[in-house]
N, C-alpha and C positions, 0 to 999 in steps of 0.2 A: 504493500500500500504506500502511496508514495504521500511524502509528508511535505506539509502545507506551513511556510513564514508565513503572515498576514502580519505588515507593520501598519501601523497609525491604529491599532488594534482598538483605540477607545473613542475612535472617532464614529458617526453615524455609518459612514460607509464598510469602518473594519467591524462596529460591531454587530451589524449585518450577516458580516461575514461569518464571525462568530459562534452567531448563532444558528445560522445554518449549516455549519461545518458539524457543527454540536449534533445538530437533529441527523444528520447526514452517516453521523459514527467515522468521521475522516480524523486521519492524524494530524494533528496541527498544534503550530504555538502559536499563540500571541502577542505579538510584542508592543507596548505602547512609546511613545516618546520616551518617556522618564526612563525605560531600558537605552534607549537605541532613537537616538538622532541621526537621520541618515546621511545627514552634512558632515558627520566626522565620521570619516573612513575607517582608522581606528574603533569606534565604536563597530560599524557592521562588518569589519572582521573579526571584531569575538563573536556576535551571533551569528556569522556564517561559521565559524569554527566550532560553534557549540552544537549547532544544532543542524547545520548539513543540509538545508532543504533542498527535495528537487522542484519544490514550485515556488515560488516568492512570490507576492501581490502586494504591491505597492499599495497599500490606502492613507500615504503621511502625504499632507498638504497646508501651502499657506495658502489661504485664498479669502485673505482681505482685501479685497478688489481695489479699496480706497486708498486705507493704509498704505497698500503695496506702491503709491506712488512716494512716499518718505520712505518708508523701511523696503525698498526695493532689495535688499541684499541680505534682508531674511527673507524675501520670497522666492531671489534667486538660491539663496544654501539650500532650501525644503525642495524647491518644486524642479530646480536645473542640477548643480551639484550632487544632491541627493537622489535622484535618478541616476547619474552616473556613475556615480559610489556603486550603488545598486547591481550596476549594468558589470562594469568592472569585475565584483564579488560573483554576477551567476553565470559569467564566462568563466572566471576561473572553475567553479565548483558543479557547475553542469547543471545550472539553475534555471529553469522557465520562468520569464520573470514579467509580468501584469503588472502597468502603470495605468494612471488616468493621466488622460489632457481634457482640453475643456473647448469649447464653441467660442469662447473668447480668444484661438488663436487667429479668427478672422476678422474683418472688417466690418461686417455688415453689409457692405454693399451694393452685395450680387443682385442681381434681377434675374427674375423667370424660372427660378425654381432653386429646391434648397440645396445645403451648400455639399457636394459628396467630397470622398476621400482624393479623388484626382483639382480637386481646388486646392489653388494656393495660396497657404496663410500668409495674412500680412496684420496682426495684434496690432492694436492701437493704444491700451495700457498696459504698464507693467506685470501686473499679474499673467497679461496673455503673453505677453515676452517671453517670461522666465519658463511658462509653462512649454513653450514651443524649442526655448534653449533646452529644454531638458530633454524633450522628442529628439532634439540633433544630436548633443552629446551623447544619449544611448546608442543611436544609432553608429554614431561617429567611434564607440567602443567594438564594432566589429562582432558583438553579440548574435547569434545566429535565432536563438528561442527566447523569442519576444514578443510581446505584443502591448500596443498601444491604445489605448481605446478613451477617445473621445468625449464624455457627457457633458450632459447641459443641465443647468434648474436643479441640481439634485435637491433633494429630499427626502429624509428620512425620521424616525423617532430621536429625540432632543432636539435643541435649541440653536443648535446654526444650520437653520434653513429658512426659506421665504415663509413659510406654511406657519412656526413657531412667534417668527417675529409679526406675520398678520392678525394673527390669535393677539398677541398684548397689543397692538396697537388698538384692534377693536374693542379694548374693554378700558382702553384710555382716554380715546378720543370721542368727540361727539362726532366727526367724518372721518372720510381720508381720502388721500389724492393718492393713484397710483396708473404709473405710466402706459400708456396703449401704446405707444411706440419702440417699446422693447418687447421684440418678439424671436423666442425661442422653445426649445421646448422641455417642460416641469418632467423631470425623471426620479422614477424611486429609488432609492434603495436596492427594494427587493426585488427590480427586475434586471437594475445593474448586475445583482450578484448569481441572478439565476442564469445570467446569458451569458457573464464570465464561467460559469462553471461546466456549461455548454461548450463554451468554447475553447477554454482549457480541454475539454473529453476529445472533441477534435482536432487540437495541437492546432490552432490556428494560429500565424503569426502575421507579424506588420502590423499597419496601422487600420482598424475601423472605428467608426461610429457608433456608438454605442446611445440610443436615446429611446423613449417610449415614441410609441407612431403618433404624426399628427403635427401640428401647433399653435401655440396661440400668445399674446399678448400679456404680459404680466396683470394687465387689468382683466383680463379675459382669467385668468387665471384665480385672481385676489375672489372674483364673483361667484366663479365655482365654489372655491372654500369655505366663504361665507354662508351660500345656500347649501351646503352639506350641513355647517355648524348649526342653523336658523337663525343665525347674526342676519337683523334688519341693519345695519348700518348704511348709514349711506356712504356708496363708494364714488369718485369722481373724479374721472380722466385727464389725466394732463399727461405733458408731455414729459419727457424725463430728463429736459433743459430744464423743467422748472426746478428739481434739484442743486443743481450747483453741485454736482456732487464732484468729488478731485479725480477721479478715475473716469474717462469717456466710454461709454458704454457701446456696444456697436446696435445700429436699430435693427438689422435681422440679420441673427445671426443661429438660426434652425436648421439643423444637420439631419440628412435624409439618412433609416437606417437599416437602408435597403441593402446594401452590401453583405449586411450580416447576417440580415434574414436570409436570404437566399443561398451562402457559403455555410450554415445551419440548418437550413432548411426548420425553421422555427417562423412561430407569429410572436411578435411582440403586438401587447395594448395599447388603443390609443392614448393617451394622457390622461383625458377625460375619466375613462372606465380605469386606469389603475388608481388616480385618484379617491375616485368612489370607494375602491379597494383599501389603498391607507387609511381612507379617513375612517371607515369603519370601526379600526382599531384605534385609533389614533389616540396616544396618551398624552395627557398635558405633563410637563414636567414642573413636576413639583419645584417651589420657588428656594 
C-alpha cells in the first residue's frame, strides 16, 4: 500500500484530505506547518527521511491575495520555493508529488470561452506570480511524476473561505455589496480531493484544471449561500473597483474542467449542486 505525505495537513484542503484518507483505510501522515515549513529544505529533508513517501500532496499555501502585495516573499517561500523544495525531495526519493495552482495565474481577459490548460498565464498580483513561479520551478527541477492542478473559489469547513466570511458579514451588517464582476468558479473541498484521488489511481501527470463545472459571479454566488442559509439580507452588486482592495483581481478568470473529465472519464458537479451539497452539512465554526 503505498503511503501518503499530505503537508499543510490542518488546513481546509489537507484536512479534507484527512479525513478521507481516514474513511479510505490508506496509509498516510500528516504533517502541519508547525512540523515542516516547506520553504526550509532542511526541514523537508527530515520528513522525507522519516517517512519515505511514495505520494506527497502538497496542500501548504499562502494565499493572502492582498497581503501578498507587502509580504510578497512569504508568498513566494510557501507557494514558489516551497514547491521546489518539494519537487527536488520527490525526484530524489521517487515521490509522486500533487501541488495546487490557482485561476489567479491569468489575467482575466480572455473572450469566448473559459480559460483551458493550453492558455497562457500572465498573473496580475503577486499571489498569482508566486503561484505560477512555483509551477516553473517544479517543473524546471526535471521531476518526471507530477502533477499540477489548478483551482478556483475553494471552499471548505473552517474559516478561510468566501462561504465563512459571508456567514459573519450577514449577521453584522444591515446589507452588503459584493462584486458581479468577478467571475470564476466556487470549488469544494471535497470534490478537489475526490478527483485528486482519481487521479493519482491513474498516475496522471502535468498540469490540469481542477474546478467544479459551470460558473458564476461572486455575487451570483454570495445569493446562493444566502438562500440555502434563509438569510433575507439584502445583497447589492457592485463592482469590485468599488473595493480599493491592494491586490487587482482579474474579472474572469473561470477554468474549463474539461481536460480532466475526459483523461478520467469522470462527471464532476456543477457548482451550484455541490454547493447545495456543502451547505447541507455545513458547520459554523465555533468563535
Amino acid at each position: 500500500m503505498a503511503k501518503y505525505l499530505i503537508l499543510g495537513a490542518n488546513g481546509q484542503l489537507g484536512s479534507e484530505f484527512i479525513k478521507t484518507l481516514d474513511r479510505e483505510g490508506k496509509d498516510y501522515i500528516g504533517v502541519g506547518h508547525g512540523m515542516c515549513d516547506v520553504a526550509s529544505l532542511s526541514q523537508v529533508i527530515e520528513v522525507f527521511d522519516k517517512f519515505r513517501p511514495q505520494i506527497t500532496i502538497n496542500c501548504t499555501a499562502y494565499n493572502l491575495v492582498d497581503r501578498a502585495e507587502q509580504e510578497y516573499h512569504k508568498s513566494y517561500e510557501t507557494n514558489a520555493l516551497g514547491v521546489k523544495n518539494l519537487a527536488y525531495l520527490c525526484k530524489k526519493y521517487g515521490s509522486y508529488l500533487i501541488t495546487y495552482s490557482t485561476d489567479y495565474v491569468f489575467d482575466g481577459t480572455k473572450e469566448g470561452g473559459l480559460y483551458t490548460e493550453e492558455d497562457v498565464p500572465c498573473p496580475i498580483n503577486e499571489y498569482g506570480k508566486s503561484k505560477l513561479t512555483g509551477e516553473r520551478w517544479l517543473i524546471d527541477e526535471g521531476i518526471n511524476d507530477y502533477l499540477i492542478l489548478r483551482t478556483s473559489w475553494v471552499y471548505g469547513q473552517g474559516r478561510q473561505n468566501f462561504i465563512y466570511k459571508l456567514f459573519t458579514w450577514a449577521r453584522t451588517n444591515k446589507y452588503l455589496k459584493i462584486s458581479y464582476d468577478e467571475i470564476s468558479v466556487p470549488t469544494s473541498t471535497n470534490t478537489i480531493v475526490d478527483i485528486t484521488l482519481k487521479a493519482i489511481d491513474r498516475g496522471l501527470t502535468g498540469i490540469y484544471h481542477l474546478t467544479n463545472s459551470g460558473y458564476g459571479s461572486r455575487y451570483e454566488w454570495a445569493k446562493e449561500v444566502l438562500k440555502i442559509l434563509g438569510s433575507k439580507i439584502f445583497i447589492y452588486p457592485v463592482s469590485k473597483d468599488t473595493f480599493n482592495m491592494p491586490a487587482k483581481r482579474p474579472g474572469f478568470s473561470a477554468m474549463s474542467n474539461e481536460k480532466i473529465i475526459m483523461d478520467l472519464n469522470v462527471d464532476i458537479p456543477r457548482w451550484e449542486e455541490e454547493l447545495a451539497r456543502f451547505m447541507r452539512n455545513f458547520q459554523i465554526p465555533k468563535e
